[in-house]
C-alpha positions, 0 to 999 in steps of 0.5 A: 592851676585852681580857678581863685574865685569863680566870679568878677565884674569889671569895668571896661572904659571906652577912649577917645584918640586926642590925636591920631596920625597916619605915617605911612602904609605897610607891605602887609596891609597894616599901616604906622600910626603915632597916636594919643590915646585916653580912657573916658568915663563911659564904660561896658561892665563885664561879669566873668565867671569861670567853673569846672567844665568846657565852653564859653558862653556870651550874654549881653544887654545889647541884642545887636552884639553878636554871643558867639564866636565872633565876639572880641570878649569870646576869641580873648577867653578861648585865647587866654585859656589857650595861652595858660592850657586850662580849660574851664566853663567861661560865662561872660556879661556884658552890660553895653553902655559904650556904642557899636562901631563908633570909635571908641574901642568898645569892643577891644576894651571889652576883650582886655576886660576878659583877659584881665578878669581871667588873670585874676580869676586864675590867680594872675599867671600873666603879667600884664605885659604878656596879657597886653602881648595876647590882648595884639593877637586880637586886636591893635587897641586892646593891648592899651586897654590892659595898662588903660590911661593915658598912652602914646601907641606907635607902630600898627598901635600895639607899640606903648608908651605911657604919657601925662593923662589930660585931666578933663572934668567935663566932656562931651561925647556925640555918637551919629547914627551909623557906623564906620568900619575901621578897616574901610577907613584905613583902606580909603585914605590917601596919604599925599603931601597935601594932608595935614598931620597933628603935631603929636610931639607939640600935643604932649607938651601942650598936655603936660602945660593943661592947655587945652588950647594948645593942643587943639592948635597941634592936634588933629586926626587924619581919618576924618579926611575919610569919615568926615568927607564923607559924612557930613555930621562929623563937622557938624557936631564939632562946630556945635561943640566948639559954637557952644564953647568947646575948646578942642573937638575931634573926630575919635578914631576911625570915627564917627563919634566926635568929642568935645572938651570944655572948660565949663560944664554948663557949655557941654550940658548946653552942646549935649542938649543941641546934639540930643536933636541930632542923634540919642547917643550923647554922652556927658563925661570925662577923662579917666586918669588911672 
């Protein structure tokens, strides 16, 4: 197999999760889950290049990001070779926009970005199903970043189905200043009859109609049951959104980012002002469709 072209950039878009629920916990530590996942606008760029030799090598603009092993976009590069028995020199930039740790699947986008980028610097010997097979074996979100989107993932996550995108033209993003890890989140919930769970079926319809209000009426997300309780900051950025005229905000994944969706873009340029008091990391943006 002949590398095709030795460079590419691409664009890894973060997601926010419209819903998320928490059906129950496994025997092997994994937990179901049924939730609504969305590309936004915010995205990492990654430069991959590939040339005669052995070794990959990981740059980035982000001095917290660790360029070794370790790193999601380094184990999807020696996979995907792995996978396709090649051995090349693999050089990866990442250009960081999306923020660490904060829910919004920066690090598996980025990992579906080197797999897909590899794809074609190869010629495309994998379908995207079977990279969306190897994108599991690294982490549950990553094989929904190889389709992007809109989805509906069930099982531990990895289990897809595409659904009508929600079409945002203004939104916003509000990162507090700290990180959440993801496995202690899951870890700490409790899941007793007295939690309450989104309607997911009721947020698909309500998608479909456009109606943001609807969907705030049946959506949810049962980690902030974790992350909200024990971080203040996660309810009150949402009350700023919605106090500012946001007709949906919610806690992101395992958090903390919290996001907003309005109808006006002068009410989320007015919450992105009040929430720039609070944190640096807020973002204006939007849904990504395709």
């Amino acid at each position: 197999m002949k590398i095709q072209t030795d460079k590419i950039t691409v664009k890894c878009y973060a997601k926010v999760n419209l819903t998320l629920d928490v059906k129950s916990r496994r025997s092997d530590g994994y937990h179901e889950v049924e939730m609504i996942m969305q590309q936004i606008g915010i995205y990492d760029t990654l430069t991959v290049s590939a040339h005669s030799g052995c070794g990959i090598h990981i740059s980035c603009t982000d001095s917290r990001i660790p360029c070794d092993c370790g790193n999601l976009a380094a184990r999807a590069a020696k996979l995907f070779l792995e996978t396709v028995g090649e051995d090349a020199e693999v050089g990866i930039h990442i250009e960081k926009n999306i923020p660490m740790g904060a829910g919004l699947g920066g690090g598996s986008s980025d990992a579906a970005g080197v797999l897909c980028a590899l794809n074609t610097v190869f010629g495309e010997p994998l379908s995207d199903s079977a990279l969306a097979e190897l994108g599991g074996k690294i982490g549950a979100d990553v094989p929904f970043f190889i389709y992007g989107g809109a989805m509906l993932a069930s099982g531990i996550g990895t289990e897809l189905s595409e659904v009508e995108p929600l079409n945002v033209g203004t939104m916003v993003v509000a990162k507090p200043e700290f990180e959440v890890i993801t496995a202690h989140v899951y870890k700490s919930l409790v899941l007793d009859e007295g939690i309450a769970h989104p309607d997911t079926r009721g947020a698909l319809a309500a998608i479909r109609r456009g109606d943001i209000k609807g969907l705030a009426a049946c959506g949810g997300n049962v980690l902030e049951t974790v992350t909200a309780a024990k971080h203040r900051e996660i309810g009150e950025y949402k009350k700023v959104m919605t106090d500012c005229g946001a007709d949906y905000a919610l806690m992101s994944g395992s958090g903390p980012s919290v996001f907003g969706i309005f109808k006006n873009a002068a009410d989320a340029e007015k919450a992105a002002a009040v929430l720039k008091n609070s944190t640096r990391e807020v973002f204006l943006t939007h849904t990504v469709t395709e």
